[in-house]
N, C-alpha and C positions, 0 to 999 in steps of 0.2 A: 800712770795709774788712773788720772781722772778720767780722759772724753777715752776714744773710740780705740778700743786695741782691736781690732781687726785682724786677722791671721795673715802672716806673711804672704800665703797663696793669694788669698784675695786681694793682698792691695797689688802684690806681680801682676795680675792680668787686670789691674781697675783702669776703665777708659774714666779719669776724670776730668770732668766740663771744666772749662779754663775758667780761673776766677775772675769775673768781667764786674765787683762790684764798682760801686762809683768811688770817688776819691774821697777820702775819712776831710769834714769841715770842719775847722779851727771857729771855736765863738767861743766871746768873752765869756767869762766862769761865771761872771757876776749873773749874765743872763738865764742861769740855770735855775727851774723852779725847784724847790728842795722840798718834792711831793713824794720822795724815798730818802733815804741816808745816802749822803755826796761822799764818794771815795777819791780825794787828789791825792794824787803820786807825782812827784819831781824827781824826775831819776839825775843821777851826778852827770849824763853827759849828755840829755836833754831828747835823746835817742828812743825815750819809754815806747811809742808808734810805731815805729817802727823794728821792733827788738825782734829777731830770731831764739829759735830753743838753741840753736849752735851759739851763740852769744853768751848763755850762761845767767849766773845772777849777776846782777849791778846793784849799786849802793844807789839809795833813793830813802828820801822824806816822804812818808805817808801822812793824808789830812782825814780823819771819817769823824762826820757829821752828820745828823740828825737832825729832827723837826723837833724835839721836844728837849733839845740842850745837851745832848751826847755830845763831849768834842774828843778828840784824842789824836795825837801829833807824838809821832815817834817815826827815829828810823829805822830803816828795813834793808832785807836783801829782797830784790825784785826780778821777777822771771817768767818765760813764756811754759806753760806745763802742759801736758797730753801729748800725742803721738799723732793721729790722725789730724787733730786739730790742730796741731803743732809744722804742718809741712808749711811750705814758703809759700803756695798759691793762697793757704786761707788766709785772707786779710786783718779779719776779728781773730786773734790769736784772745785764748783763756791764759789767765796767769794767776801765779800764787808768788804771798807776798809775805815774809819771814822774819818776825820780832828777834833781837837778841834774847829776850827773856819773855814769859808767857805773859799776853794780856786779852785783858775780858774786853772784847769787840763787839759792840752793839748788845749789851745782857746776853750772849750767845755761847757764853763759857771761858774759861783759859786757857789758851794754845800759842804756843810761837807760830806756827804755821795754819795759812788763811789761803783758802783757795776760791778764786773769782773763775767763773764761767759765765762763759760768754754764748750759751745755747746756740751756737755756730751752725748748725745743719737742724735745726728745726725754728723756722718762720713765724710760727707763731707766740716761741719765748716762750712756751707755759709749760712744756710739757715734763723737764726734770721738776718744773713747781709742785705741777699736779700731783706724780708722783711720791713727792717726799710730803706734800700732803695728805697723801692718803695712807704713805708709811706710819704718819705721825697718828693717822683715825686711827688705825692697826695698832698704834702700838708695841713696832718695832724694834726693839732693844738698840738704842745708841744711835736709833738715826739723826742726822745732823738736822740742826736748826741754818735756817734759810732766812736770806732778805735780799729781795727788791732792792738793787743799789743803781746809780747812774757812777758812773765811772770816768774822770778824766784824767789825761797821762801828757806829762806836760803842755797842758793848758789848751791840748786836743780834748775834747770831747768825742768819746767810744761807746756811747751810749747804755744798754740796759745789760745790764749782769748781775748776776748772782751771787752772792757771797754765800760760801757753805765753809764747815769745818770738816779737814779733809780725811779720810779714813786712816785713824791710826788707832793707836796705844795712847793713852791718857785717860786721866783722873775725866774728866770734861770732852772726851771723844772715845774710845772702845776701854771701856775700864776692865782690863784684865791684868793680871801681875807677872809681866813677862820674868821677872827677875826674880821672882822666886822660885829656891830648889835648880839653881844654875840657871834660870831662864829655862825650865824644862816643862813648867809647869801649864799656865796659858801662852794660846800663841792665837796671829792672827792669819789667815793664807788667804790667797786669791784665788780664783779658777782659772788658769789663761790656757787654752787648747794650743795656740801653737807660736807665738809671738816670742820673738828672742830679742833680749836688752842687755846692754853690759851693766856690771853691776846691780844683778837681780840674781837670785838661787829659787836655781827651780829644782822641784821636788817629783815624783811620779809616785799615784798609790793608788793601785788595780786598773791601772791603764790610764787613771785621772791624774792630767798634769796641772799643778797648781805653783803661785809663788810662794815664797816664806815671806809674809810682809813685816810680821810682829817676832822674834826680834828680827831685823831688817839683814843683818848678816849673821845669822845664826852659825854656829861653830861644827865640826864633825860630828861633835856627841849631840848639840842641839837638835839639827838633821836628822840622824839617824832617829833621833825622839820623834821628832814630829812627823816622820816617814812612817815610822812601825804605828803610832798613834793613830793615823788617816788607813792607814792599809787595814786595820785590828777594825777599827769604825766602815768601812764599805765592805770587809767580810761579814760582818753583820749583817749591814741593810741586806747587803745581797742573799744573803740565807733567809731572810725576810719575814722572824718570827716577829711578831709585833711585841712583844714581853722582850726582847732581847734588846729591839731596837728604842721603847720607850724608855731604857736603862742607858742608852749610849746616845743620841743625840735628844734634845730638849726641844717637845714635838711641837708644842705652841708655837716656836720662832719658825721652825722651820712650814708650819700649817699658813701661817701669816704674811712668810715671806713668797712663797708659792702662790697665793692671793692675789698679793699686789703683781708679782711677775707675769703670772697668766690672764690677768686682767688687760693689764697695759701688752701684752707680745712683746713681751722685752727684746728687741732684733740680739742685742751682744750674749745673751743667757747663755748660748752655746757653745762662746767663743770667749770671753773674759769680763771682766769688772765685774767681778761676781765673787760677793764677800764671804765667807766663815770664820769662827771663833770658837777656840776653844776653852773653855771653864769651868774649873769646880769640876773637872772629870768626863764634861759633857762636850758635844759638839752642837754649835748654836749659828741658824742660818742670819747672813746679814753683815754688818748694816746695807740697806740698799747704797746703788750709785749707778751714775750714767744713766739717762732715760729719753734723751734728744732724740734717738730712735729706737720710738715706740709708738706704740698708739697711732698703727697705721701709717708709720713715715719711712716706710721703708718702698724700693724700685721693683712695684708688682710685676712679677715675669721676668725678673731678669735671675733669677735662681729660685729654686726650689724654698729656701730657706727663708727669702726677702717676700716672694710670693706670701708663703706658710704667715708670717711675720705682718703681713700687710692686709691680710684678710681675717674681718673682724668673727669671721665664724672659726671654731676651731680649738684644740688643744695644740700648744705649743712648745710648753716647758717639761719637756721629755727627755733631756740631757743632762747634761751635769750629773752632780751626787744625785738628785730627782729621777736619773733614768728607774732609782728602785723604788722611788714612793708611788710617782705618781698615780701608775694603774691599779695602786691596792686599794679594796673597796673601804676599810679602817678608813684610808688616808684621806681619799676622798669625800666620808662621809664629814673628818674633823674640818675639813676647807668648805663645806657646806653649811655645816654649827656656824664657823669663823662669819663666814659670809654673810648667813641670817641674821647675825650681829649686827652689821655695818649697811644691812640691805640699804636702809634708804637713804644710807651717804650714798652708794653705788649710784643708786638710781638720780641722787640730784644732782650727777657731776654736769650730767649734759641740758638738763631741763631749765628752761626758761626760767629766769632768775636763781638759776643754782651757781654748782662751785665754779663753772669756766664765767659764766657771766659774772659772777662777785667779783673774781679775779680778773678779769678784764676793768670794771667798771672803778677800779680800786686803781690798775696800773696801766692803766691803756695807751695814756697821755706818753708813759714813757716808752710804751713798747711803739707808739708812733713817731716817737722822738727819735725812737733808735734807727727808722730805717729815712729820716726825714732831715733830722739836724744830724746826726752821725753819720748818713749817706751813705750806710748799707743797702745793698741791691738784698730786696724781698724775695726774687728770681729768676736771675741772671746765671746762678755758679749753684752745683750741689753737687754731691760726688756718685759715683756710682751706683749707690746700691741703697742709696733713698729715693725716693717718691723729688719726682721733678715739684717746686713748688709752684701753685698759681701765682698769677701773677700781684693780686691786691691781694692785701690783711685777711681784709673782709672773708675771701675765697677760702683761704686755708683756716681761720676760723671757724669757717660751718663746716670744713670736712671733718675737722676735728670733733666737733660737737655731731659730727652724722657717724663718725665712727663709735663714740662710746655709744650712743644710742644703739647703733647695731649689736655692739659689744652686748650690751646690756643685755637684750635680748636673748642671746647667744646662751651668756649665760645664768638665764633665767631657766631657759628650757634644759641645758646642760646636769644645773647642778639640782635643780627642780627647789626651788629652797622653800622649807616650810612643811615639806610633802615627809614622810617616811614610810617604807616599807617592814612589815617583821610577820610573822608565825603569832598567829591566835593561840593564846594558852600558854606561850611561851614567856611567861611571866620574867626570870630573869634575863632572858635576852642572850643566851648562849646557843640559838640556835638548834635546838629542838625540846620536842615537849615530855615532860619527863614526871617523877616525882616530884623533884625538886621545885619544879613550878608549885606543885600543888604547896611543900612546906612554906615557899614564899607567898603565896597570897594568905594560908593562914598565919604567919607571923606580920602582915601587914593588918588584918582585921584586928587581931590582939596587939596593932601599937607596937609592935618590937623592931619594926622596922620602918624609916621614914624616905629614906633618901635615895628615891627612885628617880631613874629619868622620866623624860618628859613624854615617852611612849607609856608607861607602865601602866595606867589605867587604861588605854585600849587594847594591849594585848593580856592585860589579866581578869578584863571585864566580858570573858567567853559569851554569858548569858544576854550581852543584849542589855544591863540596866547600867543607868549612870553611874551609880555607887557598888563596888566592891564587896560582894557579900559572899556569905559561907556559901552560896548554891554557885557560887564559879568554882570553888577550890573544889566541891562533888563535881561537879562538870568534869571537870580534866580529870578528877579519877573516871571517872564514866567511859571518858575517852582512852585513856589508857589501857582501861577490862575491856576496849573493843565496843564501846553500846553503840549501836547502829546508830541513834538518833543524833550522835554528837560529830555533825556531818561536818560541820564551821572550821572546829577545830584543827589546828596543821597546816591548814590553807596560807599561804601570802596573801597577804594583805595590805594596803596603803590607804593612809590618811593625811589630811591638809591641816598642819597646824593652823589657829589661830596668831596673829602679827600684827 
């Protein structure tokens, strides 16, 4: 469920590059600088390096440590997790590492289950960071908190990974109550287009195939719920009244989750790791996951899809449940608001001393560590259907930082943010101009009404003066009895907010 589910067809015909990294170097632990929280693991039969997913869990002592006196030593069951990232040629295998009982890891929450990634097919390490950074500016419902760990597995040193808290059910990770009302009530599901696992239940609703994640083996009757639930929820979007569908899924997550997705080219959007949540009656987009290929790291030319994916111009997130939002101009205009929110986080992700340089300048040492004292090849091995990497740090560092730039751009012109268009006179914003405009601007003169948007003084100020006065509400009557001179009115119109 973590890294890369790829659809069956794809990985059948994947020519992947043979992995030629260098040999993982054994150094003393002591010589570790502890400029992140150190994660030792000692697995019982001393194998942790070399462990396959067909290997299973093994019994292992975990050690995480901190700079500021976190210590915590307990055992685990210990395991290699994802699919993609999980085949025998990837060397950097991800893993997740399993309490008997919940514990709070690094202030990050409490969970028995802790998942370490190891950003295996993206060079520069930053980019699932970036992203769940910018879930967190967004404020994403439930997305997982993140750290910067170095990682050793008996007394090998694995270099730079990521601790997250892995998508589920929990008080401290997707708080939904799957167990009440038989477990009928909330639930969690994935999107996966075509990938087949044993011991997963997959579901189909309006030709959308997803998995049951929340409860994880849901029962006949559960099913059957969570089947008519999703199919009841996309004959809606699909009929596409906005009043219907702002009563059935909960548009802010889903405004926000569309954001961060179509920002970064999420490459798997299409294909899986793509979260939803059901609650309190609503369906809710999220929490994000998997983001190694995004943000331009994808094999331009080698499909339509990777191409689409790896070119920083462009809409992308046109599948999934999204095939009915995207092109509504509602929807669009709410991911434009979102956007203008966050504008000048977007804008400093790539600029000279912003969010990629902080985050370099903060963990550099170990992202140099990882390919230097750990003996990861930078680019020797990648798999198909990502972007060959350059050869030095440095290289795929500026392409990364030359893609959000372009990005940025993209969708500067895209979404026009700041800019809006509307109808002179059309005082409530219902798309044409009427009586009713005229009753709303005079219940605004007389104070009876305050809470206008943020267009309303330029489309109820017909005359041309700053301030709102009784000779706009005669205007639009004027216009309405047909007066020649009330020419303006009707017209479209656009203006540049202030920011």
């Amino acid at each position: 469920m973590l890294t890369k589910r790829i659809s069956a067809f794809v990985l059948s015909i994947a020519v992947i590059i043979p992995a030629l990294c260098g040999t993982m170097i054994t150094v003393n632990a002591e010589e570790a600088k502890p400029v992140v929280p150190i994660i030792r693991v000692t697995t019982q039969n001393g194998n942790g390096p070399t462990l396959e997913k067909a290997d299973g869990e093994v019994s292992a002592q975990i050690e995480i440590s901190d700079t500021e006196g976190y210590n915590l030593s307990d055992g685990v069951s210990f395991k290699v997790r994802g699919n993609t990232t999980a085949l025998t040629w990837v060397k950097k295998k991800a893993f997740t590492f399993k309490f008997e009982k919940k514990k709070n890891v690094l202030g990050m929450g409490n969970g028995k289950k802790w998942a370490l990634i190891a950003n295996t097919f993206d060079p520069t390490l930053m980019r699932n960071y970036l992203a769940f950074t910018t879930a967190q500016e967004l404020e994403i419902p439930f997305t997982s908190n993140q750290k910067y760990v170095e990682l050793w597995v008996d007394d090998t040193f694995m270099g730079c990974y990521i601790l997250y808290e892995p998508v589920q059910e929990g008080k401290d990770r997707v708080d939904i109550d799957i167990e009440s009302n038989d477990g009928k009530k909330d639930f969690l599901i994935e999107y996966e287009y075509s990938r087949e696992e044993d011991d997963v239940t997959y579901f189909t609703a309006s030709g959308l195939r997803f998995i049951a994640s929340e409860p994880d083996e849901p029962d006949e009757e559960q099913l059957e719920y969570i089947t008519s639930t999703m199919i009841g929820i996309t004959d809606t979007l699909n009929r596409g009244i906005q009043s219907e569908i702002e009563e059935t899924i909960d548009i802010p997550s889903f405004v926000k989750f569309y954001l961060l997705n179509e920002y970064f080219k999420t490459y798997d959007f299409s294909m899986s790791s793509v979260y939803y949540y059901y609650k309190d009656g609503k369906l809710y987009a999220g929490p994000p996951w998997d983001y190694d290929l995004s943000a331009g790291n994808e094999n331009y030319g080698s499909t339509d899809r990777c191409t689409r994916a790896a070119d920083p111009n462009g809409v992308f997130i046109n599948s999934n449940i999204y095939r009915y939002l995207y092109s509504r101009t509602w929807f669009k205009n709410l991911v434009k608001q979102e956007y203008e929110k966050h504008y000048d986080y977007f804008k400093n992700i790539h600029l000279e001393n912003g969010l990629m340089d902080t985050i370099y300048s903060d963990y550099g040492d170990l992202f140099n560590r990882n390919y230097t004292e750990a003996g990861w090849s930078i680019s020797k091995w990648w798999i198909n259907i990502q972007k060959k990497p350059f050869a030095t740090y440095q290289e795929n560092y500026d392409f990364l930082k030359d893609w959000f730039s372009q990005r940025s751009d993209w969708f500067e012109d895209y979404l026009k943010p700041f800019s809006r268009e509307f109808i002179l006179g059309d005082a409530n914003n219902d798309g044409k101009v009427d009586i009713n405009d005229v009753t709303m601007i005079q219940k605004y003169i007389a104070k009876m009404i305050d809470n206008t948007d943020d267009t309303f003084m330029y489309r109820a100020t017909v005359t041309g003066n700053t301030n709102i006065s009784v000779n706009d509400a005669t205007e639009v009557q004027r216009y309405l009895a047909i007066a020649s001179y009330a020419t303006e009115i009707g017209n479209n119109k656009s203006i540049t907010l202030p920011h």
